[in-house]
N, C-alpha and C positions, 0 to 999 in steps of 0.2 A: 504494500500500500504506500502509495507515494501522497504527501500531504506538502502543500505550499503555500505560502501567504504572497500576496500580492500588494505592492504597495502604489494606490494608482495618482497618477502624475496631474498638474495643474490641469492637460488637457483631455482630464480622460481616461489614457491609456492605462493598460497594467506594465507593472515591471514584476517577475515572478521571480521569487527565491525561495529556497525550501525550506518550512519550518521543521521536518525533521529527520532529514535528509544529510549525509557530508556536509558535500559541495553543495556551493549554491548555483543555478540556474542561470546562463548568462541575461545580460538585461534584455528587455523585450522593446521593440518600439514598434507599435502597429499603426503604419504608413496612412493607411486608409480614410483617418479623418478622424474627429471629435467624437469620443462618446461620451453615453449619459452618465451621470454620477453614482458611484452604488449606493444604494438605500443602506442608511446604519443599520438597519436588521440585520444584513449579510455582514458587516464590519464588525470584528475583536476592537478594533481599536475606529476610530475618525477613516484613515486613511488605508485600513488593513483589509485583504481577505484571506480565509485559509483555505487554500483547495485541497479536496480528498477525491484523487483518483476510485475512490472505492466507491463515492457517491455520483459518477459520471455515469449519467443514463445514455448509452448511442439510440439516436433515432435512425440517425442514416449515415451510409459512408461517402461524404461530398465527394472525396477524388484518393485514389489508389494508383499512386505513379510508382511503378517497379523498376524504373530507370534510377530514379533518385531514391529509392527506398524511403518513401515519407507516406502517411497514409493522411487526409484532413476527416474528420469523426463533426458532426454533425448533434448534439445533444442539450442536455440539461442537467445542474447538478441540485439532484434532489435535495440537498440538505441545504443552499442557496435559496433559490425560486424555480420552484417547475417551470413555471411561465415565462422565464428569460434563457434565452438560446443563448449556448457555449460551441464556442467551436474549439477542438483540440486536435493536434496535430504534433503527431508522433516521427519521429524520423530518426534512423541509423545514423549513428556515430563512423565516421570517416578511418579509417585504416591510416597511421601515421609511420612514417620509418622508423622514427626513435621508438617508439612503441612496441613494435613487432622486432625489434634487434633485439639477438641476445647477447646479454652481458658476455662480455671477451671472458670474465674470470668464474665461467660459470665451467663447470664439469665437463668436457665434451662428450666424455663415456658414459655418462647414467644415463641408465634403460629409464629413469622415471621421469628425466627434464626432455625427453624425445620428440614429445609433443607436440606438434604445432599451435602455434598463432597468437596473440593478445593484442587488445588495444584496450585502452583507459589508463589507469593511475599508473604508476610507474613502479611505486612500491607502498607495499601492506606495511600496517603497525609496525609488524617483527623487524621491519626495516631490510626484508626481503624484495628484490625486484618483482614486478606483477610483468608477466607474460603468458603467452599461450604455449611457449614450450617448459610447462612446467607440469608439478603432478595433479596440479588441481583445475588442469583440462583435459575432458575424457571425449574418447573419436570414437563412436558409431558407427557400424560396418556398414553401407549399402551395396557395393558389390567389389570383388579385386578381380581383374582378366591380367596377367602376364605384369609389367611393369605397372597398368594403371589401377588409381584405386581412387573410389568414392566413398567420403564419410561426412555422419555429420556430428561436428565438435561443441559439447556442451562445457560451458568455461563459468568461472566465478562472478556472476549476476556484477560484480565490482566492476568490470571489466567489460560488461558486454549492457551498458547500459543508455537509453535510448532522448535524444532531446526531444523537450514536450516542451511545445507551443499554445498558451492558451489564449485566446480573446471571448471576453465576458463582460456585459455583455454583446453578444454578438448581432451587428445590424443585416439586414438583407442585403448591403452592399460588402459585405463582408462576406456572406454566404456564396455571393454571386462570384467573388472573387477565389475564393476556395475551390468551385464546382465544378469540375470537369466537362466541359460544356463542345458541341462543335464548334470550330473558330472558322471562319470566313475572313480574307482575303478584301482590303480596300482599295485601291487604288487612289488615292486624294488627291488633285488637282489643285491650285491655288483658289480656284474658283468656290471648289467645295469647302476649302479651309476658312475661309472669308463666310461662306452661309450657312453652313452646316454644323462645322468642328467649333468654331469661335465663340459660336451662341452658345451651343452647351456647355462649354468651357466657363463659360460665364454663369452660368445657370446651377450648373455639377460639379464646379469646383471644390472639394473637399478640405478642411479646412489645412491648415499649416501649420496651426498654434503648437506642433510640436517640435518643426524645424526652427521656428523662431526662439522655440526656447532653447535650443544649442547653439544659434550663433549668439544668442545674449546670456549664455553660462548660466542660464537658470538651471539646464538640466544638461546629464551627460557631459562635464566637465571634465572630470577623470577620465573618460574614453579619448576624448581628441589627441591625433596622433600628431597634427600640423596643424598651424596654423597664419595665415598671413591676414592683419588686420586691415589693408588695406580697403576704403569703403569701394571704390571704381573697381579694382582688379582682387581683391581677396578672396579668400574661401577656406573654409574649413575642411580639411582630412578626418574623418572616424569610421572605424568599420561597420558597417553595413549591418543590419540584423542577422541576415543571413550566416553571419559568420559568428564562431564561437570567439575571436580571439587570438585563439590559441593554436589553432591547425594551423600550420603554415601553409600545409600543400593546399587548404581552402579558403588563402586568403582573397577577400572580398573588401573594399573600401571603397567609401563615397567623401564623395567633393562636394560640399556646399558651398556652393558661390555668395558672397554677402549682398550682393545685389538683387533687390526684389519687383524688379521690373524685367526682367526678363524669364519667360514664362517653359518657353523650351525650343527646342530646335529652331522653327518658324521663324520665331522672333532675330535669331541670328543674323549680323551683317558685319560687317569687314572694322566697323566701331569694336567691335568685340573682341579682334582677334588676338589684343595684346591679354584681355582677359585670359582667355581659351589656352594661350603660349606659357602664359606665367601657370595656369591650375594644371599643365602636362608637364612640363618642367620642374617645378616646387615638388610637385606629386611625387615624379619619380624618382624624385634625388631622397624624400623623406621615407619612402617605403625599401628604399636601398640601403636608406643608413640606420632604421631600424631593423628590417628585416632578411638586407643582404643577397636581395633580389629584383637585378638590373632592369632596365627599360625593353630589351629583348625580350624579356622573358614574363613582361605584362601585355594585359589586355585591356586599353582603356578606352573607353566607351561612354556616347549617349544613348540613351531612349526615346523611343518616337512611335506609338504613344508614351509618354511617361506614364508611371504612376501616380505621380504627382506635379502640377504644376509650377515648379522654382526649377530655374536653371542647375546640376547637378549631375556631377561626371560618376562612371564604374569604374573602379580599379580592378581588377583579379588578377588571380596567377594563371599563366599558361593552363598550368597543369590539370586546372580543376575545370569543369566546365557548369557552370552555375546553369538556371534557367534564365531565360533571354538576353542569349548570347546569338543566339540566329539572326536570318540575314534579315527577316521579314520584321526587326524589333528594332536589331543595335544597330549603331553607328558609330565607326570608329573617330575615339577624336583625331586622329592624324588624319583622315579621310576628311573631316568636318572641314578643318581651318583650310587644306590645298580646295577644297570647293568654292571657300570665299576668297581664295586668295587670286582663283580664276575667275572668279564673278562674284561683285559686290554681294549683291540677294541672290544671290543663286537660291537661297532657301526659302526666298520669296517668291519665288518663281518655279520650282521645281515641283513635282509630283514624287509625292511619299506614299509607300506601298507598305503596309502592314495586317494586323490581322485585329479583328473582336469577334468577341465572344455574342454567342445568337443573342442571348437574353441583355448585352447591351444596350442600353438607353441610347447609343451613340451610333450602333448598327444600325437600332431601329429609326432613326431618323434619316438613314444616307436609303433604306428602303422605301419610306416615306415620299423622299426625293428622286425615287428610280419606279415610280407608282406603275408608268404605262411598262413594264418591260415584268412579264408574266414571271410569280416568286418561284415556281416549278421549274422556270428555267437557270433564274437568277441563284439557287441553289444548288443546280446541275453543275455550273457554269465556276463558281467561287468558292465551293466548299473547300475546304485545306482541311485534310484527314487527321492532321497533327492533332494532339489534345493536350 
């Protein structure tokens, strides 16, 4: 049984740490917008909640990605309010190299350290290495033919243990955002950016009150890994939610830009590109001299659609491959600044190709606008099988 308290932020959000757990839970920041305030009935304390996995009712399974081993759970925590939807979201712990090495001064000849595999802590109380080549991982036959062999290894729960994502309460654009849904294929025109994207933009813009509270050190202060104060050209470095931290090989970091007039790609022109030059350059000189891994060997990127509307770059590592790193999403920043470096607007001008989700507000509007051209075919024609 896994129990956690939650301690939720000026806007909203939760941040999840475990009341009786080790380790605590890395922080949480959910992107998606303002939620409502928990009722003190659900609060130990003003600002407290304790989650008990034991009281999580699944209603439904919103989405089961076996690529990324994360599952999103769809429910309610009885002991909370039945009536306010939780979404929780479970996902596999990453495979690290330090992890899975074994200690040089470990035995070579014991038949009982033979074992394969570990990832998690590093070492137990006794002040014993924690690995999967040790006795307290056991291999399960499935079948052995000549050299190959299949098993499956059950290892020390310490070791083999899963990060869990909670948003509580959970809003239907939340839901929407979790659900495995078919994605369709836009093709936006400036035309359509200008009547279609820009209203809704205006309209469904979610809020930001939590971005603002990191570039103004209200919250998440301790996480920032860079920072340039500069009001014109600055932005802020911190990792990404997606990321624990602590994997190297899944490192993930965003750029916050301190300027709140530029909204995302669109907005882009050639005024900008001392910005764009200083946040690729500062970026990968701070994550080299932290983390000791060069500008070859990053991946840095905008989004288009965003998630959210504030100008803000992806850093990642090569190695790892997040979600929406595809072509139908990102866009490389070195790709970005040589487009306006050949034409002022080019991003003002150009046609952007990406994908939503059927049950988008923003789908349903470019459908709306495509009224005489029959949905039977329009579906034939746009679907993208990807999920």
């Amino acid at each position: 049984m896994l129990k956690t308290s939650t301690t939720s932020n000026d806007n909203g959000t939760n941040k999840v740490s475990e009341c009786n757990a080790v380790d605590e839970s890395p922080s949480q920041r959910q992107r998606e917008g303002q939620q409502p305030p928990v009722p003190p009935t659900e609060q130990s304390t003003v600002d407290e909640i304790c989650y008990d996995l034991a009281h999580f009712r699944t209603v439904r399974v919103l989405n089961n990605n076996s690529t990324h081993k994360c599952v999103a759970l769809l429910g309610h925590f009885s002991n909370l309010s039945p009536d306010k939807q939780a979404i929780v979201v479970l996902e596999k712990r990453a495979f690290t190299e330090a992890e899975i090495t074994t200690p040089a001064h470990r035995e070579e000849n014991s038949e009982s350290e033979s074992v394969p595999g570990n990832v998690g802590e590093k070492t137990d109380p006794s002040g014993n290495e924690r690995t999967f080549f040790t006795t307290s991982s056991r291999l399960h036959k499935e079948f052995v033919n000549d050299v190959y062999g299949n098993f499956l290894c059950t290892v020390d729960p310490e070791l083999n243990r899963l990060k869990v994502s909670i948003i509580y309460p959970a809003s239907e654009k939340h839901i929407v955002k979790h659900c495995a849904q078919l994605r369709y294929m836009v093709n936006e025109t400036i035309d359509q950016y200008k009547t279609i994207t820009l209203p809704h933009l205006e309209q469904e813009q979610l809020s930001l009150e939590w971005l603002y509270n990191v570039l103004e050190h209200r919250k998440e202060k301790e996480r920032i890994l860079y920072e340039d104060p500069c009001d014109e050209n600055g932005f802020i470095l911190l990792p990404d939610l997606k990321w624990d931290g602590k994997t190297i090989e899944q490192l993930y970091l965003l750029a916050l830009v301190r300027r709140r007039d530029i909204r995302s790609l669109r907005d882009l022109t050639a005024a900008h590109l001392p910005l764009l030059r200083n946040v690729q350059s500062r970026g990968i000189a701070a994550i080299e001299k932290r983390y000791g891994i060069g500008a070859s060997q990053l991946r840095i990127y905008l989004h288009y659609q965003p998630t959210f509307y504030h100008l803000h770059m992806h850093f990642t590592y090569l190695r790892y491959d997040p979600p929406g790193t595809g072509c139908e999403k990102a866009h490389l920043l070195s790709s970005v600044i040589n487009n306006i470096e050949l034409l002022d607007d080019y991003y003002q001008r150009a046609t952007l190709s990406y994908t939503l989700k059927e049950t988008d507000k923003l789908y349903a509007k470019f459908l709306a606008a495509e009224g005489d051209e029959p949905a039977a075919k329009r579906a034939k024609t746009n679907l993208d099988p990807s999920q």
